[in-house]
C-alpha positions in Angstrom: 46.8 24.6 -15.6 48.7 25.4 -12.4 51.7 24.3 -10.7 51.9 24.5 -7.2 55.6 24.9 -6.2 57.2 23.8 -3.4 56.8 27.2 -1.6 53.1 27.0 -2.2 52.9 29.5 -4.5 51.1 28.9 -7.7 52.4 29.5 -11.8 51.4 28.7 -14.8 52.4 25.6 -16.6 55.7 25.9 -18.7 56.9 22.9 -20.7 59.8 24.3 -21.7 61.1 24.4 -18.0 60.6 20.4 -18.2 62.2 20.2 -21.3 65.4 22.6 -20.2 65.6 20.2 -17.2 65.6 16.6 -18.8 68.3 18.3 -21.5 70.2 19.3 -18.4 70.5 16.2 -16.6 70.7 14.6 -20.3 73.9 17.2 -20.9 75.6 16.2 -17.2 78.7 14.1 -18.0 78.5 11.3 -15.1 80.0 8.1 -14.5 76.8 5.6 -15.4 75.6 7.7 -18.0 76.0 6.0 -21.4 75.8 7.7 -25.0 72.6 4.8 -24.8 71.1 6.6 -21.9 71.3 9.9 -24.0 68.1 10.8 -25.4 67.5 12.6 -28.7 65.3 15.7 -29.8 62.7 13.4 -30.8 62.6 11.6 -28.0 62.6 14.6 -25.9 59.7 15.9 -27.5 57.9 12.6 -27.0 58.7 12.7 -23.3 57.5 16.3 -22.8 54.4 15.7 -25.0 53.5 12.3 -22.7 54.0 14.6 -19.7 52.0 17.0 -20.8 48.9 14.9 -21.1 49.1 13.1 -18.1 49.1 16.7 -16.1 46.3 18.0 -18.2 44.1 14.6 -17.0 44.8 15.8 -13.0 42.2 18.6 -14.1 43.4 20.6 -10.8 46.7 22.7 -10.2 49.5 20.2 -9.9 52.4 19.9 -7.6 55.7 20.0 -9.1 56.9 16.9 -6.9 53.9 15.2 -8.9 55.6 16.0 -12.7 58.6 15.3 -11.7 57.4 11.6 -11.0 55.9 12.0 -14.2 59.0 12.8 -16.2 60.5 9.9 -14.3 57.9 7.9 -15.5 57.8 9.3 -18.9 61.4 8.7 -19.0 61.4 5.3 -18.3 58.6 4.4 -20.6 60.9 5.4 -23.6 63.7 3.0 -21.8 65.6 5.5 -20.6 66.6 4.3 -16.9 69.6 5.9 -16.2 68.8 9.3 -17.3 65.5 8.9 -15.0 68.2 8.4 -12.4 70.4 10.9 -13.3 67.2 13.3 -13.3 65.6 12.0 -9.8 69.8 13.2 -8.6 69.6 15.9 -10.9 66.1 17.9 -9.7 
């Protein structure tokens, strides 16, 4: 699977950029973050694996505005609100 960046260039899929950015955001000391808002490895790894299978369902080359609504989403399925914040800020 593709991503289309916001240049219009196509790459290849990479989780692990996903992951490095929700740990980034989740690693930025800010005022309404919470140690509740924090979210562990696990959960991480949940989040990243639920992203990953709603992009695999587009079955087309995906723009990378469209995962990051994703993570958002993902992010706020597992309750984490103010991170998904933080992360909209962050990206």
């Amino acid at each position: 699977m593709n991503v289309i960046k916001r240049n219009g260039s196509e790459v290849e899929f990479n989780l692990s950029k996903i992951k490095a950015a929700i740990s980034k955001a989740n690693s930025e000391k800010h005022a309404d973050i919470t140690e509740a808002d924090l979210i562990d490895e696990e959960t991480l790894n949940k989040v990243c694996n639920r992203v990953w299978t709603k992009c695999k369902k587009y079955n087309r080359a995906i723009h990378v505005e469209e995962i990051q609504d994703i993570v958002e989403d993902a992010l706020m399925y597992y309750n984490k609100y103010n991170l998904a914040k933080h992360y909209i800020k962050f990206r």
